[in-house]
C-alpha positions as CSV (number, residue, x, y, z in Angstrom):
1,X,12.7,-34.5,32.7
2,X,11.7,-31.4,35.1
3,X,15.5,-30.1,34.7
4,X,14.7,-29.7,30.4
5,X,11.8,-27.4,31.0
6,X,12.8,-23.8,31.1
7,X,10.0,-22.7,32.9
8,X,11.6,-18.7,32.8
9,X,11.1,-19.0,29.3
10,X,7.4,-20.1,29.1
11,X,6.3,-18.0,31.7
12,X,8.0,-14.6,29.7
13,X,6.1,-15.9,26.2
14,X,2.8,-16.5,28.2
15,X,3.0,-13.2,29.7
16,X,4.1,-12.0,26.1
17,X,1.4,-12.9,24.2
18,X,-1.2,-12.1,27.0
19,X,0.2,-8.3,26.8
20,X,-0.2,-8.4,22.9
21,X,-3.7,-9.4,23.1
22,X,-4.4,-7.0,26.0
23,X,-2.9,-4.1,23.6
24,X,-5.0,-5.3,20.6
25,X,-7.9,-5.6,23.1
26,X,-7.3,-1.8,23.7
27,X,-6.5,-0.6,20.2
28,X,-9.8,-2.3,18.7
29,X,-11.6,-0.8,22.0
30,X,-10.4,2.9,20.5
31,X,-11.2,2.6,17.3
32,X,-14.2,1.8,18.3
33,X,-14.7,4.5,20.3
34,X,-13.0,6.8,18.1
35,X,-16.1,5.7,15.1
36,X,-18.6,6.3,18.1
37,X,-18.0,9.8,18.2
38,X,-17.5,10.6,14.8
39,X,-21.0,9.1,14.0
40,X,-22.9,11.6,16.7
41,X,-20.5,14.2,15.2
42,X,-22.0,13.5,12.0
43,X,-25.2,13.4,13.3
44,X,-24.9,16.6,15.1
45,X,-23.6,18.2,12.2
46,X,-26.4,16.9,10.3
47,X,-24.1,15.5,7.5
48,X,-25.2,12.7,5.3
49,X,-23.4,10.1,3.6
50,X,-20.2,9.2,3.5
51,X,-17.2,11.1,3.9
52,X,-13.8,11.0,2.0
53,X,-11.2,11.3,4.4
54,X,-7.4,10.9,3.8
55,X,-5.0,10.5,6.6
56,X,-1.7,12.7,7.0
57,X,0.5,9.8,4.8
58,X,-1.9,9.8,1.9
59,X,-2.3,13.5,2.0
60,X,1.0,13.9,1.8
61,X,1.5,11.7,-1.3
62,X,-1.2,13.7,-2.9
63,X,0.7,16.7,-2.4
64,X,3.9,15.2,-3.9
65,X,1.8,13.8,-7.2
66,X,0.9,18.0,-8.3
67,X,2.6,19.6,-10.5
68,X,3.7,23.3,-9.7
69,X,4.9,25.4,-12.6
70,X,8.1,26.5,-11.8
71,X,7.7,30.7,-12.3
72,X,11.3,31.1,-13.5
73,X,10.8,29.5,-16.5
74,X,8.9,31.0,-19.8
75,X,5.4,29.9,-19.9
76,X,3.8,28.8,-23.5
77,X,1.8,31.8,-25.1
């Protein structure tokens, strides 16, 4: 019975999913920390309300979505 339990093996998934919690322990931790400071920013700043923010992936959908006349071409008069 002892000889079927491949004790390598539960040991490396116990020490697995004890470093995935540890890094999600950290992550939360950050953000956190990371809304901490951006409230006394805010509060230093004396801004109100809140703010519309857009992260470098959105932004740079936005950017793809606008429509640049192309200056070679003859515009309508």
């Amino acid at each position: 019975l002892l000889d079927s339990i491949d004790l390598p093996e539960i040991i490396r998934e116990s020490a697995g999913s004890i470093t995935t919690e540890a890094v999600h322990d950290v992550r939360m931790t950050g953000i956190g920390a990371d809304e901490a400071v951006n409230r006394a920013i805010d509060r230093l700043l004396r801004r109100r309300g809140a703010r519309r923010t857009v992260g470098p992936a959105q932004r740079a959908d936005a950017l793809a979505q606008l429509v640049v006349p192309d200056p070679t071409e003859d515009s309508p008069r």
